[in-house]
Residue frames as qw, qx, qy, qz and C-alpha x, y, z in Angstrom:
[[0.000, 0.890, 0.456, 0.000, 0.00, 0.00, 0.00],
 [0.398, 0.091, -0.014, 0.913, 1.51, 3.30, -0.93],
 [0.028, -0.900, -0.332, 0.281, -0.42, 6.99, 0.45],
 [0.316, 0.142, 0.132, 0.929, 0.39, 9.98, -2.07],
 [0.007, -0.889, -0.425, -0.170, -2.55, 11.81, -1.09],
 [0.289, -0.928, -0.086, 0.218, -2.37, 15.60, -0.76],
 [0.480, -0.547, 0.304, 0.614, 1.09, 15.30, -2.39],
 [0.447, 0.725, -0.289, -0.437, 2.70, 16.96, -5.47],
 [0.551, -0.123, 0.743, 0.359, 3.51, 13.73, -7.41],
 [0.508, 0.502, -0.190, -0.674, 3.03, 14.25, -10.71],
 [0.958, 0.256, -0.011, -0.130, 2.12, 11.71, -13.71],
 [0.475, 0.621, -0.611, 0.119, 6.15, 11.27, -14.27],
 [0.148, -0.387, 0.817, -0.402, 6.77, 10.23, -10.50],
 [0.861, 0.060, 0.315, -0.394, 3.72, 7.68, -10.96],
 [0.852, 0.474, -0.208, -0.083, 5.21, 6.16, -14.23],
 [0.325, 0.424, -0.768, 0.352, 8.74, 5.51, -11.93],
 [0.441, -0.281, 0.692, -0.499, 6.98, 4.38, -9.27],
 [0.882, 0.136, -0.043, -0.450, 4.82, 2.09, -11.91],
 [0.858, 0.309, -0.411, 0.005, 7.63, 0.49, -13.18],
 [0.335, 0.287, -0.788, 0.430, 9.30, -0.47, -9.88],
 [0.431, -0.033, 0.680, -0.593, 6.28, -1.53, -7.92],
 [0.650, 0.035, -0.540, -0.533, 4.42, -4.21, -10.34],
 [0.374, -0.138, -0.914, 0.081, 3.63, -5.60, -7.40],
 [0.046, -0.118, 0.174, -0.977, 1.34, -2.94, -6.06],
 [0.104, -0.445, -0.889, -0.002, -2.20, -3.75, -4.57],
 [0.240, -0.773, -0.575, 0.118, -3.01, -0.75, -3.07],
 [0.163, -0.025, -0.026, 0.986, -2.67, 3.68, -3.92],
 [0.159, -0.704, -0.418, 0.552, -3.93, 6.64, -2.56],
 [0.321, 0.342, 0.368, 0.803, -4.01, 9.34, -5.14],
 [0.083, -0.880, -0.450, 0.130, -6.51, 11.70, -3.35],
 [0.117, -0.964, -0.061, 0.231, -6.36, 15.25, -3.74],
 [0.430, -0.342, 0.504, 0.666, -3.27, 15.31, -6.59],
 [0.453, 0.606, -0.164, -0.633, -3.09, 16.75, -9.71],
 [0.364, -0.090, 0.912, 0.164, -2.18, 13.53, -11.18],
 [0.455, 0.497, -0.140, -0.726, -4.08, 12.63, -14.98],
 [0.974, 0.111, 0.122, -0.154, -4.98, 9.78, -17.18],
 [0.160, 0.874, -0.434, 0.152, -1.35, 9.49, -17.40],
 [0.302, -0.450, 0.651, -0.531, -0.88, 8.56, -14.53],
 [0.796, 0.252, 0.170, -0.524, -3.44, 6.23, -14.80],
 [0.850, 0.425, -0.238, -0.200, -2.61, 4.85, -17.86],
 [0.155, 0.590, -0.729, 0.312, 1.37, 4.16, -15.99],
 [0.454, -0.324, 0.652, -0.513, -0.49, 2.12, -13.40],
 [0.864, 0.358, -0.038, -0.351, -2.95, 0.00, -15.69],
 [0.851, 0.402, -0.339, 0.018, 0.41, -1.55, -17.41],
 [0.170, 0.427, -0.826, 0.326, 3.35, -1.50, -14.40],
 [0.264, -0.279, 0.737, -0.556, 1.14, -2.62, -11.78],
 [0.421, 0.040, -0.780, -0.461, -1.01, -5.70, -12.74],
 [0.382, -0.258, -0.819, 0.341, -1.67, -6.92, -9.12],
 [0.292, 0.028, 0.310, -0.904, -3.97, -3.54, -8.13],
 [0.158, -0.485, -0.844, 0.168, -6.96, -3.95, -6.22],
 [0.120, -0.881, -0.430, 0.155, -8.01, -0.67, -5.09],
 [0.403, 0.212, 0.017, 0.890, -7.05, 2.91, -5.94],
 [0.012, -0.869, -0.481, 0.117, -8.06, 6.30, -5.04],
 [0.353, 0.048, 0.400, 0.844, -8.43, 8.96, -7.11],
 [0.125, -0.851, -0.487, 0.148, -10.91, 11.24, -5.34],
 [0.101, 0.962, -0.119, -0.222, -10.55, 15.22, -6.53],
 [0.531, -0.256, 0.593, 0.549, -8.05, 14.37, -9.48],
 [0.279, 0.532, -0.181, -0.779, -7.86, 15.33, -12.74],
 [0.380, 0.027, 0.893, 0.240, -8.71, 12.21, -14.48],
 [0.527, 0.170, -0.292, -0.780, -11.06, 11.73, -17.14],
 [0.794, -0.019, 0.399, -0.458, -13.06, 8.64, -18.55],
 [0.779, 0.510, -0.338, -0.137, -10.26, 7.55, -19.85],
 [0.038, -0.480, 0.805, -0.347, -8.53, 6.24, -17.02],
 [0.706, 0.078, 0.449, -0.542, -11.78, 4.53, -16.01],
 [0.869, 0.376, -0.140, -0.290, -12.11, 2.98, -19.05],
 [0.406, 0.518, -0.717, 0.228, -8.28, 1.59, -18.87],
 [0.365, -0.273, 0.671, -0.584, -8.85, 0.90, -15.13],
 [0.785, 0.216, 0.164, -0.557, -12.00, -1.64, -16.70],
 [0.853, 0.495, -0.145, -0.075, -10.32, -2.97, -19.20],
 [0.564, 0.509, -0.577, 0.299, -6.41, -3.33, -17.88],
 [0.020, -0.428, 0.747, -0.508, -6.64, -4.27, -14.39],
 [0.674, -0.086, -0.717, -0.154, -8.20, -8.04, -13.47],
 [0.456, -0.208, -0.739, 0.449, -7.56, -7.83, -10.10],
 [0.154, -0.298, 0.184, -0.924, -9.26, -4.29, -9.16],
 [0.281, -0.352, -0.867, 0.213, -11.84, -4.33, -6.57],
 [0.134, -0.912, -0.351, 0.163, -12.57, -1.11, -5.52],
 [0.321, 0.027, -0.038, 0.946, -11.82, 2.81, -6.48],
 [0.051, -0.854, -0.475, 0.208, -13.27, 5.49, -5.03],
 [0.311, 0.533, 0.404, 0.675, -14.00, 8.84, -6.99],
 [0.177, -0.778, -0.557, 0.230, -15.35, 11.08, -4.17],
 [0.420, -0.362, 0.103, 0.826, -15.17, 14.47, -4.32],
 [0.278, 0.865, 0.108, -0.404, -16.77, 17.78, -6.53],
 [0.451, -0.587, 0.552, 0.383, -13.26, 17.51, -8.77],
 [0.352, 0.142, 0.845, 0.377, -13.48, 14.36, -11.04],
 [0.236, 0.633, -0.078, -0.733, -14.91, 16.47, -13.42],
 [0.153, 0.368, -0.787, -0.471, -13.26, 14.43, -16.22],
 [0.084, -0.066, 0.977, -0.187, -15.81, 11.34, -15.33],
 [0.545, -0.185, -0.349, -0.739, -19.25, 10.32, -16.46],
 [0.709, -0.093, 0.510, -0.477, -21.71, 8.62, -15.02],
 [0.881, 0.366, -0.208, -0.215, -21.47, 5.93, -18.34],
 [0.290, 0.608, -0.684, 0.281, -17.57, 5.53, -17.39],
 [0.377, -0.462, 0.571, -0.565, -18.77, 4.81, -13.95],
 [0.718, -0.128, 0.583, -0.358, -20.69, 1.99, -14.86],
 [0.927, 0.310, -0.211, -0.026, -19.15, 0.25, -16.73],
 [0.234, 0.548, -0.694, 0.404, -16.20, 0.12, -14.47],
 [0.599, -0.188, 0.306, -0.716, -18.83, -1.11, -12.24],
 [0.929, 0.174, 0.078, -0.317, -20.01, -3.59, -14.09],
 [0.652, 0.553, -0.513, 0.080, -16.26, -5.02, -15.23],
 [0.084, 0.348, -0.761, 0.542, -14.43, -7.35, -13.31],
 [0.387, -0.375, -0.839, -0.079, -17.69, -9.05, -12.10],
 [0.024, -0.859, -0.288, -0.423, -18.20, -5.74, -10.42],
 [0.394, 0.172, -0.335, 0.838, -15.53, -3.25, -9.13],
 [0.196, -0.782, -0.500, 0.317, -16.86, -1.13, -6.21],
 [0.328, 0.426, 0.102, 0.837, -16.83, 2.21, -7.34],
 [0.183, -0.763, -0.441, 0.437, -17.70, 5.26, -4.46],
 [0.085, 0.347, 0.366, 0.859, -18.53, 8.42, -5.64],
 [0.269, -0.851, -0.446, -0.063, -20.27, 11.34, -4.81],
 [0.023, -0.811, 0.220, -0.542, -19.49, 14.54, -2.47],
 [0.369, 0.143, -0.675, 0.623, -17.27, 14.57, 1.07],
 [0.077, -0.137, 0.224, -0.962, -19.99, 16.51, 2.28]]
C-alpha cells in the first residue's frame, strides 16, 4: 500500500513508481493533480492492483475505461469528491459492471 494523497507527485513520478512496484495492490491518489497518465502508468506496471483512489483528481473517462479494461484484479476505487470532473456517469458503470463488479464510491465529502 503506498499513500500519495495531498502530495505533489506528478504523472512522471507515478510512471517511476509504476515500473518499480508491479507488485502494487493498493494507492492513494486523493487530492493530486495527477491525470490519465498517470493512470494509464499504473494500468500496465502494476497488474496486481486492487483498489485505488483517485478522489478530486484530474482524471477523465479515460482512465476509467483503462482501469476496466487493464486491471483483473481491481476491486474497488473510489472517486469522491466535486473535482473528477473528467468522469461520467457511463464511465462509472461500466467500471462497475467489469471485473464481475468493481466497487466504485462516488459522490461529495460533504
Amino acid at each position: 500500500h503506498i499513500d500519495l494523497g495531498g502530495t505533489d507527485i506528478t504523472d512522471g513520478g507515478i510512471t517511476e513508481l509504476a515500473t518499480g512496484c508491479c507488485q502494487l495492490k493498493s494507492i492513494e491518489l486523493e487530492y493530486t493533480r495527477i491525470t490519465d497518465g498517470a493512470v494509464m502508468a499504473l494500468v500496465t506496471g502494476c497488474l496486481e492492483l486492487e483498489d485505488i483512489n483517485l478522489s478530486a483528481t484530474e482524471i477523465t473517462d479515460a482512465s476509467l475505461m483503462a482501469l476496466a479494461n487493464g486491471c483483473p484484479k481491481l476491486k474497488e476505487v473510489c472517486l469522491m469528491g466535486e473535482l473528477v470532473n473528467g468522469v461520467t456517469d457511463a464511465a462509472v458503470e461500466e467500471l462497475r459492471t467489469s471485473h464481475g463488479g468493481t466497487k466504485v464510491s462516488t459522490g461529495s465529502f460533504f
